[in-house]
Backbone as JSON, one array per atom type, in Angstrom:
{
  "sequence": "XXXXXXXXXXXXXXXXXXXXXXXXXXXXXXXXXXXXXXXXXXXXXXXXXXXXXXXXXXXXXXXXXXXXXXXXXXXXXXXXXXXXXX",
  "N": [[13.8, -54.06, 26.86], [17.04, -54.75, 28.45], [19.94, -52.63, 28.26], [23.1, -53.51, 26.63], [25.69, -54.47, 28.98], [29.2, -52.65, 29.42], [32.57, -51.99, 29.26], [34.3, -48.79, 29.83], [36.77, -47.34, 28.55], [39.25, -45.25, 29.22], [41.93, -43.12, 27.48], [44.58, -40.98, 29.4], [46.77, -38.35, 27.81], [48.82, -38.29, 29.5], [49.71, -40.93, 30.03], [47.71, -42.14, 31.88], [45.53, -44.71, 32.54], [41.91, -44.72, 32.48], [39.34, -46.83, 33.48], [35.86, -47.69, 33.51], [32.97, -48.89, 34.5], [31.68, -52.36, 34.54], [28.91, -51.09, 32.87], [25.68, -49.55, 31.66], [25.52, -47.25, 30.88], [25.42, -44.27, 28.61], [27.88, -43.04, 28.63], [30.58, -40.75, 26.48], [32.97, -39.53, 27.28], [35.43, -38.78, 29.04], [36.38, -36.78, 31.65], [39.59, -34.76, 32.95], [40.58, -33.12, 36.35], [43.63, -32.19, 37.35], [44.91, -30.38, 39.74], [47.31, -28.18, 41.47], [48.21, -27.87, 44.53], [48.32, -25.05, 46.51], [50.51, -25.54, 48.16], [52.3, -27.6, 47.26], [50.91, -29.7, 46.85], [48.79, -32.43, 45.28], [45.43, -32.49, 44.0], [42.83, -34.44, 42.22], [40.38, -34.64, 40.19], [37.43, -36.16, 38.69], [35.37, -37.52, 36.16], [32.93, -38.53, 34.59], [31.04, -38.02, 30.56], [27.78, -37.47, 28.28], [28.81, -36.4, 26.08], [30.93, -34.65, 24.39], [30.71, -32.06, 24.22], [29.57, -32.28, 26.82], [31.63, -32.5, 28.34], [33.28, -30.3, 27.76], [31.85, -28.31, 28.94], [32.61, -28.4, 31.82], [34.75, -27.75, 32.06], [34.68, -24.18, 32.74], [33.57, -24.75, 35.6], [35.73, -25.5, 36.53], [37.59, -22.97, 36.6], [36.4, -21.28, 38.27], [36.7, -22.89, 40.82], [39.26, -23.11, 41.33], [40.17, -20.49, 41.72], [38.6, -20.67, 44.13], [39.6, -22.21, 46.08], [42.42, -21.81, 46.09], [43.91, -22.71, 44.03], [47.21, -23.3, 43.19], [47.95, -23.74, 40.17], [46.06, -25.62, 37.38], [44.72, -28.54, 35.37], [43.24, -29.45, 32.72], [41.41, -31.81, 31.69], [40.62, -33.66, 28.62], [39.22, -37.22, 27.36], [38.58, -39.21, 24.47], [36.09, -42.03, 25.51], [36.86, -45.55, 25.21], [35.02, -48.34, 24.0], [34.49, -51.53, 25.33], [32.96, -54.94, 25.27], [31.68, -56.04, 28.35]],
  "CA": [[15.04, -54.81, 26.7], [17.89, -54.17, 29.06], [20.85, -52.45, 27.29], [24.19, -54.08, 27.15], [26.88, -54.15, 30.31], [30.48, -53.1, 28.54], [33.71, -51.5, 29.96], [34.82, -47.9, 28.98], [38.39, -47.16, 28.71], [39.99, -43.22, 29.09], [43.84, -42.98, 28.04], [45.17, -39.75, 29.2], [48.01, -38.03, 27.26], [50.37, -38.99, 30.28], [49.41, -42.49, 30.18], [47.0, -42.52, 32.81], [44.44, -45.2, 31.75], [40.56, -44.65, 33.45], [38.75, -47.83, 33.04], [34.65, -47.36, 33.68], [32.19, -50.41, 33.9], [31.01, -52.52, 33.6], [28.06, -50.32, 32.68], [25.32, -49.52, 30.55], [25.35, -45.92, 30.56], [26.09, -43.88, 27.07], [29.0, -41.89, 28.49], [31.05, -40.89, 25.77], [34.09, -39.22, 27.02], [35.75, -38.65, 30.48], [37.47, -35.77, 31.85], [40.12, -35.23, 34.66], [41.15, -31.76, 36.61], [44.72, -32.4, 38.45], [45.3, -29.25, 40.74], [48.79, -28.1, 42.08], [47.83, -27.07, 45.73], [49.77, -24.08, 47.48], [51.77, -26.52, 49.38], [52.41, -28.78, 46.71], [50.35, -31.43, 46.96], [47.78, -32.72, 44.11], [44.23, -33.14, 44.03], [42.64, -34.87, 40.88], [39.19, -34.58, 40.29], [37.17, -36.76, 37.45], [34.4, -37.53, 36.12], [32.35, -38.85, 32.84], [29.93, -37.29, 30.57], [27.38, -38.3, 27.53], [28.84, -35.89, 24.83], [32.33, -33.83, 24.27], [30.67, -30.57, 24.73], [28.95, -31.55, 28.25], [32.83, -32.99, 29.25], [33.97, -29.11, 27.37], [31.58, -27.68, 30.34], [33.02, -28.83, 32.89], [36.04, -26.33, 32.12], [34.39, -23.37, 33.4], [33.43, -24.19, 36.67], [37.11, -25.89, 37.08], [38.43, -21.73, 36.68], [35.99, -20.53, 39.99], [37.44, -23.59, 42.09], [40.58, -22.78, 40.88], [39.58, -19.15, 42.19], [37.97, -20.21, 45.53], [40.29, -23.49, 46.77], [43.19, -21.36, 45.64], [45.05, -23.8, 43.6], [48.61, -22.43, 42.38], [47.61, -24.35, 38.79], [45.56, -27.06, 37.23], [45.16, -29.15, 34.37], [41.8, -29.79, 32.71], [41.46, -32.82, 30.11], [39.31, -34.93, 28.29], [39.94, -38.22, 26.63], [37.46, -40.21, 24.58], [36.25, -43.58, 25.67], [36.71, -46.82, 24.3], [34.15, -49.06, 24.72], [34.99, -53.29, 25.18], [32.32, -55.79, 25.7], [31.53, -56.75, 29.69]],
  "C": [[16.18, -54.05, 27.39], [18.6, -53.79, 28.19], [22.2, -53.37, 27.71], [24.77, -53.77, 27.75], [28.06, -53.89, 29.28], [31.36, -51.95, 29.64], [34.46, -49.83, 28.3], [36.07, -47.38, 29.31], [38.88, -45.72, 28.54], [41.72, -43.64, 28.87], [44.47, -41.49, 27.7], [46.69, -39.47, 28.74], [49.68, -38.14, 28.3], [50.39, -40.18, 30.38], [48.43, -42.86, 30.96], [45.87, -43.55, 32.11], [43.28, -45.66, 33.04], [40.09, -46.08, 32.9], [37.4, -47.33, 34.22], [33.52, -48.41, 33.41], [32.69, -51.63, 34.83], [29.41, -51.77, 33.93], [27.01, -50.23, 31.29], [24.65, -48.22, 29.95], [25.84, -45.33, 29.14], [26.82, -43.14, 27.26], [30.04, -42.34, 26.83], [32.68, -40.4, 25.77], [34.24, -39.4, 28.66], [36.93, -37.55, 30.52], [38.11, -35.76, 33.41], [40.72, -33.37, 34.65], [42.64, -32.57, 37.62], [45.27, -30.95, 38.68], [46.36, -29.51, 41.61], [48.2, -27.26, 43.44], [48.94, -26.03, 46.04], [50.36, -24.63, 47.97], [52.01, -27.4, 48.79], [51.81, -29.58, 46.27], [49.5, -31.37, 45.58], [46.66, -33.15, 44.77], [43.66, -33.31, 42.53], [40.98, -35.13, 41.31], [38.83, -35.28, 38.72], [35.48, -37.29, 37.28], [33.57, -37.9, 34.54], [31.28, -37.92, 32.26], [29.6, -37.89, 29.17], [27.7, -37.25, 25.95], [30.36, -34.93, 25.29], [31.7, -32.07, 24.25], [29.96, -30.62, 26.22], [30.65, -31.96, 28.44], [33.15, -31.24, 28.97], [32.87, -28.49, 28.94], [31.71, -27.41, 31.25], [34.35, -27.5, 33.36], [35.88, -24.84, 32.59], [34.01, -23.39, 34.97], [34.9, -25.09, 37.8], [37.9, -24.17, 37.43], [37.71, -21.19, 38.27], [36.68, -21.55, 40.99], [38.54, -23.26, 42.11], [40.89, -21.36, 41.49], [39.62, -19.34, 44.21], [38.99, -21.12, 46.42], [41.99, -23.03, 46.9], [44.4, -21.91, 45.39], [46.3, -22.83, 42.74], [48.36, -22.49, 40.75], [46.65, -25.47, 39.16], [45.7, -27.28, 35.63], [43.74, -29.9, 34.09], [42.0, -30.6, 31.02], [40.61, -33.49, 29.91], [39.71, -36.01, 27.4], [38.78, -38.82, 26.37], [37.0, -41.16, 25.46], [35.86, -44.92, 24.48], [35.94, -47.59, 24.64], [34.47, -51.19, 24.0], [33.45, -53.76, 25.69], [33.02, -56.43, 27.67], [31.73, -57.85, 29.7]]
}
């Protein structure tokens, strides 16, 4: 039996809202890196995962890029998801 199609919703603490789907994967959260480049600029990196300690994982190998890309800062978050019917 196929599983159901539904839409998963991220709303980050600045408002940003991820929408994911329609899908029938069991992610459960979604996380985002936004990096302050040496020259300003932003790069935002993101990505889902099927439990709040693999999204917490993710936070270690955000500190070596952070290391090797040599971002001035970043900003590493995770936001449940909500899940709506497809």
């Amino acid at each position: 039996m196929a599983r159901k199609k539904r839409y998963l919703t991220a709303t980050m603490p600045d408002g940003y809202v991820k929408t994911i789907g329609p899908t029938a994967d069991a992610f459960t959260h979604y996380w985002r890196i936004v990096a302050e480049l040496e020259n300003g600029k932003t790069e935002v990196f993101w990505g889902h995962a099927r439990s709040l300690a693999e999204a917490k994982r993710k936070r270690a190998p955000a500190d070596e890029a952070a290391r090797q890309r040599g971002w001035k800062s970043f900003v590493f978050e995770i936001a449940e998801l909500d899940e709506t019917p497809a």
